[in-house]
N, C-alpha and C positions, 0 to 999 in steps of 0.2 A: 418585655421583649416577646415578641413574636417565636411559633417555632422554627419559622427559615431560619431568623437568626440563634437559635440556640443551635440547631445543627450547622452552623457557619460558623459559629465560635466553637464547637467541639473539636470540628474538624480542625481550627488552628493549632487548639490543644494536643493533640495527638501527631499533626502536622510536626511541631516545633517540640513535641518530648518534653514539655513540661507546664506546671498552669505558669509557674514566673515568666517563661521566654513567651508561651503565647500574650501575655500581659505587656510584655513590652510591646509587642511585633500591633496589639492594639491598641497600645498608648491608653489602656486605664491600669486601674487598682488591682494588684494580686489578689487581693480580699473578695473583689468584685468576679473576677474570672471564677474564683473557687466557690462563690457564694453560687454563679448559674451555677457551675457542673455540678453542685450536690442538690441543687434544684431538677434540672435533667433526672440525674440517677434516681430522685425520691417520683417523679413523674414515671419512671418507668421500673421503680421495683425493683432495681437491680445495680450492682456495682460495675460501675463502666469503666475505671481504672481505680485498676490497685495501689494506691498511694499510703506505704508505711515508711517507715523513717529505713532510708538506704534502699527505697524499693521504690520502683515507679512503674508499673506492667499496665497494658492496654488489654480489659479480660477478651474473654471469648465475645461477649456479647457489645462489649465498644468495638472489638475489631467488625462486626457485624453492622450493628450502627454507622461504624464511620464509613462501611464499603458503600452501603445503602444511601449516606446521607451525601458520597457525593452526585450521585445523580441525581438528587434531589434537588442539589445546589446549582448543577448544570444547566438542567430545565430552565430554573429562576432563573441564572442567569442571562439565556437564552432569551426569555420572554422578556426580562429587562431591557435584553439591548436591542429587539425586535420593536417594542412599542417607543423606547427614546428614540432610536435610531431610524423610526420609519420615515420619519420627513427627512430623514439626512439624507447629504450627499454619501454614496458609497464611497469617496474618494480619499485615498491613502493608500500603504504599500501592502503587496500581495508576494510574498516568495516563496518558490515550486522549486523542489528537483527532481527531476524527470531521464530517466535512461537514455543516454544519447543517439542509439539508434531508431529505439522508438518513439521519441519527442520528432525527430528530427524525420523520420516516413510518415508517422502515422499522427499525432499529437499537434507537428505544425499548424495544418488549418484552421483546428479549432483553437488552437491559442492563438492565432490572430483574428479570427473574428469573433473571441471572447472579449480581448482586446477593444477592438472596434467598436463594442455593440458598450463597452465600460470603458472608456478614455479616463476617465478622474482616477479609476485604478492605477496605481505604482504599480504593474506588472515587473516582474523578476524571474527570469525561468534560467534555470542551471541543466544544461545537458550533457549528465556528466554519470558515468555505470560506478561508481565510489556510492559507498553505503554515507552519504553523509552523517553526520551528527545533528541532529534537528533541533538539540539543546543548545549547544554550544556554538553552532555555526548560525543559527537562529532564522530558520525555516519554516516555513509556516505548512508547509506543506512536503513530502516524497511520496512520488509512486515509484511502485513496489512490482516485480514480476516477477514472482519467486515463489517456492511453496512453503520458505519457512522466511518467519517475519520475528524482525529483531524485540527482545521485550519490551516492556513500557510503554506501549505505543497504542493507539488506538486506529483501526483498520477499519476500512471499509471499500467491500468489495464490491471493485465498478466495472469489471469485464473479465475477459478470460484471454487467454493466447494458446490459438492450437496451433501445430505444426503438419506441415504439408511434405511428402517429398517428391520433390517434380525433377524435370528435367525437359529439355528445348524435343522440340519433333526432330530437329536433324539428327540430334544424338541418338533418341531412341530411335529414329529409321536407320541410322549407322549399324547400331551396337546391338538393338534388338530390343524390346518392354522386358521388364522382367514381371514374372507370372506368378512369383513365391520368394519366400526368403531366400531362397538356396540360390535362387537365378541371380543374386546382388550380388553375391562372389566373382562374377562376370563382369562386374561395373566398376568403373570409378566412381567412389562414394567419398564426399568431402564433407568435414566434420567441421563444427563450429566448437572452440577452443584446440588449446593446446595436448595434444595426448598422439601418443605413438600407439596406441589402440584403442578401438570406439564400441560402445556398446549402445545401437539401437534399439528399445524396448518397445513393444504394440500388445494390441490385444484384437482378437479375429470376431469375428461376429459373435461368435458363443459365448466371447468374456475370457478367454482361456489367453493369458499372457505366455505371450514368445517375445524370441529375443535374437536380435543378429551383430556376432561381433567381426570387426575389419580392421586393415591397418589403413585408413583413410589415406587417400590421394594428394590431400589437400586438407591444410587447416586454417584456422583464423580465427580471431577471438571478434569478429565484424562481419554482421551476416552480411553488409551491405556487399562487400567483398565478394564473401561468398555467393549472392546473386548474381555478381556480373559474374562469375567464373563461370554460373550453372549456365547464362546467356551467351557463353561464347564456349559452349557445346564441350567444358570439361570434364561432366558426368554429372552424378546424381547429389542433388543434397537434400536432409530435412531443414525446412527453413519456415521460422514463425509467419504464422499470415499476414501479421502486420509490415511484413518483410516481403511477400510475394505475391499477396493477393491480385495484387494490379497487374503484374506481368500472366498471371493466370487467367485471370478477366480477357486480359488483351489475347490471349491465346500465343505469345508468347512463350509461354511456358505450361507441361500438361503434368495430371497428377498422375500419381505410379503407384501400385498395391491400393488403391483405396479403400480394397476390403480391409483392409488394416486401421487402425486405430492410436495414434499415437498418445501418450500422456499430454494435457495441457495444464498451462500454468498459470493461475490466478493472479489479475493484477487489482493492487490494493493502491489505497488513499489511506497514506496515513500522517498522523499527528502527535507530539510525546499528550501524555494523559495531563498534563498540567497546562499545555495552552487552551485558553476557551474561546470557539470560535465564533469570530465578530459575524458581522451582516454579508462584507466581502468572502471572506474563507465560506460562508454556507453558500452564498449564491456559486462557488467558482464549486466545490464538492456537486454538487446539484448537476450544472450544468457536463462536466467532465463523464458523470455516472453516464450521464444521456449520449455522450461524444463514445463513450468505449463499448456501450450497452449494442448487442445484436440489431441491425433494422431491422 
C-alpha cells in the first residue's frame, strides 16, 4: 500500500473510533486494518492510538497526523477528480444559499450568467437570511455576511460589505448635511432591525472609535425597505453597498460624515469540512470570489 492510502485508512480508523468499525466501513479483515496501523506506527516511531484492553485514545501525535493527513487526502482527492473529470461534462446539481437581500440586489446577475455560460449545471439557489444546516439540508454551498461563522465549516473569503449612510439631496436641502455626530440628533435616522435604540459605531481618520446612539425613526429587518424610505426623503440610514450603491452611482442618493468610517462585514463561502468539492463547486467558488471581489 501506498502512503495516500495508509493515511486514508487512518483517517477511517480514528473517523469510526475503532480498527473493527473502520474494517467493516472497508469491507476487509480486522487483522488486516491492525496489521497497517502498527505498520504506520513502526514507520513513524511513535504510538498513534492508545489501544489497551477498555481503552482506545487517539495520542497527541495521531490527533496531529490525522489533522495533517486530511489535507493531504483533500489535495488527492482534488487532483483525482480534476484529471478523471477533465474530459467530463460539468453537468449535474449545484445548491447555494445565499441571503435574500443580497442574492437578490447584488448576486442575481452573476448567478444568471453563471448559469448561462454552465447550462448542464443543476443550479439551485435558496434566498433565504436562516442560517441553514449544510449537513442535513444538504447544501453544497452558503454565503455568509457576518463576522462570526458557525463551526465545522470551512470558509473562504470572497468580498467584504461596507456600509454607507446617505440620504436623498431633497432631504438634506430640507433638514440641513449634518457636519459631526452630534448634528444626527437633528435627523431622522432609520435602523435596520428591530430595536427601540440603535447604536452606530465609526472610526474618524485617526483610528479613534466613536459612537452615536438614537431612538431610530424607523425600523426594519429589509434594507430593501429601508432604501425606498431613504428615496422618498424619510431621513438618514446606514445601508450596506450592496444595497445602495446604484442609487449612489445614479446620484440619487449622497453620502453624509464620510470622514467617518463604519465597520464592514466579511462575506464568506462556505462548506461543512466533510463535503469534497467536485469540478462544479470549484469552478462556481472560483468564479463568485471574482463576482464579490473589488473591480
Amino acid at each position: 500500500m501506498g502512503q495516500i492510502e495508509d493515511l486514508r485508512l487512518f483517517s477511517d480508523i480514528v473517523e469510526q473510533g475503532s480498527i473493527s468499525k473502520a474494517a467493516a466501513k472497508l469491507h476487509i479483515a480486522k487483522s488486516a486494518v491492525s496489521r497497517r496501523l502498527n505498520l504506520l506506527e513502526q514507520r513513524y516511531g511513535a504510538r498513534l492510538i492508545s489501544r489497551e484492553p477498555g481503552s482506545w485514545e487517539v495520542t497527541t501525535m495521531g490527533r496531529e497526523l490525522y489533522q495533517r493527513s486530511l489535507d493531504v487526502l483533500m489535495h488527492a482527492d482534488e487532483i483525482e477528480s480534476d484529471f478523471t473529470e477533465a474530459n467530463q461534462s460539468l453537468a449535474g446539481p449545484l445548491t447555494v444559499s445565499v441571503p435574500r437581500e443580497f442574492g437578490l440586489s447584488y448576486l442575481s446577475p452573476f448567478l444568471m450568467a453563471f448559469k448561462a455560460r454552465h447550462p448542464e449545471i443543476q443550479l439551485m439557489v435558496d434566498f433565504d437570511d436562516r442560517k441553514v444546516d449544510l449537513s442535513r439540508d444538504n447544501y453544497d454551498f452558503a454565503v455568509r455576511i457576518s463576522s462570526e461563522l458557525e463551526p465545522n465549516v470551512v470558509a473562504r473569503l470572497i468580498g467584504a460589505s461596507k456600509f454607507k449612510i446617505c440620504a436623498t439631496p431633497n432631504y438634506l436641502k430640507s433638514r440641513g448635511a449634518p457636519k459631526n455626530l452630534q448634528d444626527l440628533e437633528q435627523h431622522d435616522l432609520m435602523q435596520f432591525q428591530s430595536t427601540r435604540r440603535a447604536v452606530w459605531f465609526f472610526k474618524n481618520s485617526a483610528g479613534v472609535t466613536k459612537s452615536h446612539e438614537f431612538q431610530p425613526s424607523l425600523n426594519s429587518n429589509s434594507g430593501v425597505f429601508l432604501l425606498d424610505a431613504v428615496l422618498n426623503d424619510l431621513g438618514i440610514a446606514r445601508l450596506p453597498d450592496f444595497i445602495c450603491q446604484h442609487s449612489l452611482e445614479a446620484g440619487d442618493l449622497v453620502p453624509v460624515l464620510t470622514d467617518l468610517v463604519s465597520p464592514q462585514l466579511q462575506i464568506h463561502l462556505i462548506h461543512t469540512e466533510e463535503r469534497r468539492l467536485n469540478r462544479r463547486m470549484r469552478l462556481f467558488a472560483d468564479e463568485i470570489e471574482t463576482a464579490c471581489s473589488p473591480s
